[in-house]
C-alpha positions as CSV (number, residue, x, y, z in Angstrom):
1,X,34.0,-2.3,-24.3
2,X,35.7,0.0,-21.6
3,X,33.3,2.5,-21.4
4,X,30.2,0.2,-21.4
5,X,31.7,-2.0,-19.1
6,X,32.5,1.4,-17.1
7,X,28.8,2.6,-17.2
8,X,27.7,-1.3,-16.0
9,X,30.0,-0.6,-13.2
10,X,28.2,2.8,-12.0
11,X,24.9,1.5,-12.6
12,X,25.4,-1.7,-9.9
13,X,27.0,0.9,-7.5
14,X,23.5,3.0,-7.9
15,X,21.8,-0.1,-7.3
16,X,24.0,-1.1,-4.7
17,X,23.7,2.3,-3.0
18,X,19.5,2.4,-3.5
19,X,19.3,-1.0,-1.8
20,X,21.8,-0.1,1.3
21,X,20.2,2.9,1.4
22,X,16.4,1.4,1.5
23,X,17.8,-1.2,4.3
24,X,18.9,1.3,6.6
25,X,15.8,3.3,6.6
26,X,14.3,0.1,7.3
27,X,16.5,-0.7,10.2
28,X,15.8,2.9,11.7
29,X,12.4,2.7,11.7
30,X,12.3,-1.4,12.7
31,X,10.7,-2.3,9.5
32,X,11.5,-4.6,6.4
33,X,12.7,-3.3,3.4
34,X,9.5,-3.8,1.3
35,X,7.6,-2.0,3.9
36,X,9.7,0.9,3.5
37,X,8.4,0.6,-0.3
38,X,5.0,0.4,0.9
39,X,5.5,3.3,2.6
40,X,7.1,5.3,-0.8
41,X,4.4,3.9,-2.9
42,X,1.3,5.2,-0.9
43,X,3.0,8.2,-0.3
44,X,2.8,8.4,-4.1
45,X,-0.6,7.2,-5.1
46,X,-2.6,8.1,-2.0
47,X,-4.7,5.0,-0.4
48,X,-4.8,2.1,-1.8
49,X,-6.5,-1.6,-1.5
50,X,-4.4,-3.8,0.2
51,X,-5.2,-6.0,-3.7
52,X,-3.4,-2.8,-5.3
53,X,-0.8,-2.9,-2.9
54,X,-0.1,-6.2,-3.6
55,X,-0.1,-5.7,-7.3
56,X,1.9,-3.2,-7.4
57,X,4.9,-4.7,-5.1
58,X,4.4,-8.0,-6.5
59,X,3.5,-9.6,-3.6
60,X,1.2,-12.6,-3.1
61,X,-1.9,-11.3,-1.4
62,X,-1.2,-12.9,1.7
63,X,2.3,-11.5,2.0
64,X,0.9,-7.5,1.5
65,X,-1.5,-8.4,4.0
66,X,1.2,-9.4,7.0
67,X,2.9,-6.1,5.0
68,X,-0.4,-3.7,6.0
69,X,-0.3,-5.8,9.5
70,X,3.6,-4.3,9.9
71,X,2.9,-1.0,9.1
72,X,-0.1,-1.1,11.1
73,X,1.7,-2.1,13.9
74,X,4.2,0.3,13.9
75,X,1.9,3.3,13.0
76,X,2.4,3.9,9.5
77,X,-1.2,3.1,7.8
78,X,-4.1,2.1,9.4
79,X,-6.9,0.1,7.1
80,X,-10.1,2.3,6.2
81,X,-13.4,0.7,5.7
82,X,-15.6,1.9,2.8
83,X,-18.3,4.8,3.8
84,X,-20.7,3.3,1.2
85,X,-19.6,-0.4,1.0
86,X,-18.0,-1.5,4.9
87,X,-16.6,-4.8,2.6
88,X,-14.4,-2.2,1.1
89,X,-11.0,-1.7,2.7
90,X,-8.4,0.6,1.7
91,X,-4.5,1.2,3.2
92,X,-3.8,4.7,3.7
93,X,-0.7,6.6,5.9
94,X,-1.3,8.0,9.1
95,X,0.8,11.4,8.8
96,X,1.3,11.8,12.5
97,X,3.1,8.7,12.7
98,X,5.7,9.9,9.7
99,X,8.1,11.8,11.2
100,X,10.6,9.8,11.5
101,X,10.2,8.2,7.8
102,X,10.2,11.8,6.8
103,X,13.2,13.1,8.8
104,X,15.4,10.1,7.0
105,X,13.6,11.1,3.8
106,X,14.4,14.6,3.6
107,X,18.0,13.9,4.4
108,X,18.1,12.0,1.1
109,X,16.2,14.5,-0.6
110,X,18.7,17.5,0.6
111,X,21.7,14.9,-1.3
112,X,19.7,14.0,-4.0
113,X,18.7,17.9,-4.9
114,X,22.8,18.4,-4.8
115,X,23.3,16.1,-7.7
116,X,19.9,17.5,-9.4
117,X,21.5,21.1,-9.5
118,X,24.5,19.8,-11.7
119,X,21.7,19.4,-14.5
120,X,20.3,21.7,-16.7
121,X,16.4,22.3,-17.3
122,X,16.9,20.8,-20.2
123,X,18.6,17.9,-18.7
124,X,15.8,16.8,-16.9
125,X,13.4,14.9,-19.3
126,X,15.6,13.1,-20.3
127,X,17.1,11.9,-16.9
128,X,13.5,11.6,-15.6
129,X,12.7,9.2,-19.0
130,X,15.5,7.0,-18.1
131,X,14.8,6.8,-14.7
132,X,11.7,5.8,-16.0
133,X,12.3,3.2,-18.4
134,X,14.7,2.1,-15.7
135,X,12.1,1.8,-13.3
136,X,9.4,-0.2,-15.9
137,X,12.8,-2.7,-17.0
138,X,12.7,-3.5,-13.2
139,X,9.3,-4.0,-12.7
140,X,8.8,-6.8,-15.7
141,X,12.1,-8.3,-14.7
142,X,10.5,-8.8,-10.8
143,X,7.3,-10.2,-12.6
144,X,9.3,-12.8,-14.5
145,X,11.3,-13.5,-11.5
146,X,8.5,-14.2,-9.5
147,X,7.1,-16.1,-12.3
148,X,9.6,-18.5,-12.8
């Protein structure tokens, strides 16, 4: 039971330390939380309907809405109406607005590549698949939680 309880211990500081860390990029750049994971997920997938947006976070639609509105505001995505279809409306980043999202992001990346080089090649699937599974245990638990 030691060492379980030892690894439950490290994995709420990680948490712990992802959240903290998530809040004061928010603060710096006088946003929410949840914006700041706007931000990370359309940095990922590229534009996105303010519907996929919403899916994706787990957000009622009316909640990513005043979401877009924030990042709109402060010049992090602007809403793009369809060439073909106007009714069509996708969220995408404006890159000259980034810097400073990228500045504090870098930083993280310098510390996160320092614990990356302790790790072999071979090391890395099987980091990244738990980081993974990590990441899906997370997303059905916010679903239920919202669900309940």
């Amino acid at each position: 039971m030691g060492a379980e309880r030892a690894g439950e211990d490290v994995f709420r500081e990680f948490l712990i330390a992802v959240l903290l860390h998530n809040e004061a990029v928010a603060d710096r750049l006088g946003l929410r939380p949840l914006d700041v994971a706007a931000v990370i997920l359309l940095e990922m997938r590229g534009p996105l309907p303010v519907g996929a947006i919403s899916e994706e976070l787990r957000l009622p639609s009316a909640s990513a809405t005043r979401l877009v509105d924030r990042l709109e505001k402060a010049g992090y995505a602007r809403r793009v109406r369809g060439e073909h279809d106007r009714r069509t409306v996708t969220v995408e980043l404006v890159e000259d607005g980034l810097d400073d999202y990228r500045a504090l992001a870098a930083g993280a990346r310098r510390h996160l590549d320092e614990v990356g080089a302790r790790y072999s090649p071979e090391q890395a699937p099987l980091l990244v698949g738990m980081l993974d599974g990590i990441a899906a245990a997370y997303r059905t638990a916010t679903a239920e939680a919202r669900d309940a």
